[in-house]
N, C-alpha and C positions, 0 to 999 in steps of 0.2 A: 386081407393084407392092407395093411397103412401106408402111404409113402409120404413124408413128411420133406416138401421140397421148399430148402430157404428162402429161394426167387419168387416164389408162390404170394400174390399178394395177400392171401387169404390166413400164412401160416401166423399160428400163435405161437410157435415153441420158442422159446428163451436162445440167446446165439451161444452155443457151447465155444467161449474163449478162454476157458481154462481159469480167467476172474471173476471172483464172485459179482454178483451182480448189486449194479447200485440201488443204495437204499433210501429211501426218503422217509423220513422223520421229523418230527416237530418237537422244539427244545421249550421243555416246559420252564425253564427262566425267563426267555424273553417271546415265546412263540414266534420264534421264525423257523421257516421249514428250509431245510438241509438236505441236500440232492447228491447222490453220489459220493458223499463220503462215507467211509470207511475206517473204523477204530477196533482199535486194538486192546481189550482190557481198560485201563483206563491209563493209556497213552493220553497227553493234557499237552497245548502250548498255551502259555499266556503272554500275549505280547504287550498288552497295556503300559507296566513298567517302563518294557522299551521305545518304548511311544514317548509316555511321557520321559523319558529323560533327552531325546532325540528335539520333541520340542523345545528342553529349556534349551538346549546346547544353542538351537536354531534363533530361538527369541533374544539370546546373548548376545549373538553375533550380527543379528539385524542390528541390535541397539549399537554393537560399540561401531559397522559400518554406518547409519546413522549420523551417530556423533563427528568420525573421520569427515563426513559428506557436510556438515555445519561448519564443518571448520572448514574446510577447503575454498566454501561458499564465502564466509567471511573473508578468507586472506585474499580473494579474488576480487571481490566488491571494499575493500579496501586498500588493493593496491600491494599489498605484501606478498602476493604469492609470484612465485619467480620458478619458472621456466628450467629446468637443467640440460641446455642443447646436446652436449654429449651423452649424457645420461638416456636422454629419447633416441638420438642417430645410433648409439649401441645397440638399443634396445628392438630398434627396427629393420638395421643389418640381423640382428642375430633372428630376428622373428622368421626377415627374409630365408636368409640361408636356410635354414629349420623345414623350413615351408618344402624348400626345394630338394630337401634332402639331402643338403651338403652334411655330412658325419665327420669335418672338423670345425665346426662353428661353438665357440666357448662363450 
């Protein structure tokens, strides 16, 4: 008689979790080996696309912040850029309050 005990440092039996067990393969596209996943028929995601479209949206918006940051620099080193004291004191009451958790602060 066998007795097959999990604690055992010695056992080799697979752990019965009810999931199939991970498999390791190698992807004859790129030879990279792949651990533990699991597929279904031929379940596919391709995220590339979304990658690159996520890039341009990101490279767009560097440029036109960028741009805002040239100009800001010039109206400052020439004197044109002007201050709107209410505009900031609003902005930093409301920040406060927010901060504090006041829930009538507009």
């Amino acid at each position: 008689m066998r007795i097959a005990d999990p604690n055992s440092p010695g056992n080799t039996l697979p752990a019965q979790t009810g999931a199939p067990a991970p498999q390791t393969r190698m992807d004859a596209g790129s030879g990279a080996i792949t651990a533990g996943a699991i597929t279904a028929g031929s379940d596919r995601t391709d995220l590339s696309g979304v990658a690159d479209r996520l890039s341009g949206i990101l490279q767009g918006e560097a440029s036109s912040r960028a741009d805002r940051i040239s100009q800001l620099k010039a109206d400052v080193a020439s004197g044109a850029y002007r201050v709107d004291a209410n505009a900031v004191s609003r902005a930093m009451v409301k920040e406060t309050l927010s901060a504090s958790g006041d829930s009538t602060s507009k």
